[in-house]
C-alpha positions in Angstrom: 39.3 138.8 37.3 41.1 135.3 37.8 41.2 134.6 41.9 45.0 133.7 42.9 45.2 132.0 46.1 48.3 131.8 48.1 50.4 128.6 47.4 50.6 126.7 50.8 53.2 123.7 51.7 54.1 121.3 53.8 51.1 122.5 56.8 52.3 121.0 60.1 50.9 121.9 63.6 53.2 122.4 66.0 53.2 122.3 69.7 54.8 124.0 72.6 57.2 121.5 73.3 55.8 121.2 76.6 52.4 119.7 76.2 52.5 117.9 73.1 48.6 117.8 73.0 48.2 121.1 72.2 48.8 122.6 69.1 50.0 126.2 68.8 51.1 126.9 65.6 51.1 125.8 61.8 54.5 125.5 60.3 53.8 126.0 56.5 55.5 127.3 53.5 53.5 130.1 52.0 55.0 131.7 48.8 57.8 129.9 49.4 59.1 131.5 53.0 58.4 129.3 55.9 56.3 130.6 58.6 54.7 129.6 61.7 51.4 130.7 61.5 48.8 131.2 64.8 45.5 129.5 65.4 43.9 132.8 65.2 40.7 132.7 62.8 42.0 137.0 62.6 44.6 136.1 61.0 44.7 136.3 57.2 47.4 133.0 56.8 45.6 130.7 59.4 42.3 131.8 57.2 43.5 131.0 54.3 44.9 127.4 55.2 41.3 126.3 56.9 39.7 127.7 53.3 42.1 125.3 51.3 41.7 122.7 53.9 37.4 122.5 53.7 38.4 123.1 49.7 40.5 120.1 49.5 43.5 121.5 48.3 45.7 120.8 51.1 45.9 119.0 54.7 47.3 119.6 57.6 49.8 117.0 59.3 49.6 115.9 62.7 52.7 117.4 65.1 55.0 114.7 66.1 
């Protein structure tokens, strides 16, 4: 059986807005809805974005 992994776009962290050295959040397109996903390792999203990150398949960009 073929794996399918979810198609992931345009990862950003994103911060609080307060302190802008923390990073909170990944904005990212999954399957096409945009989502802001937690730095929670529990989570299956944030998961799957550090698997395609140590893969190679995608990056994460810096927050402004």
């Amino acid at each position: 059986m073929a794996e399918h992994k979810m198609v992931i776009k345009n990862a950003k962290y994103t911060t609080d807005g307060i302190d802008t050295d923390i990073n909170v959040n990944i904005k990212a397109t999954i399957a096409g809805v945009e989502m802001f996903v937690p730095l929670d390792t529990a989570n299956r999203h944030y998961a799957e974005i550090l698997k395609q990150v140590a893969d190679g398949d995608i990056t994460i960009e810096e927050a402004n």
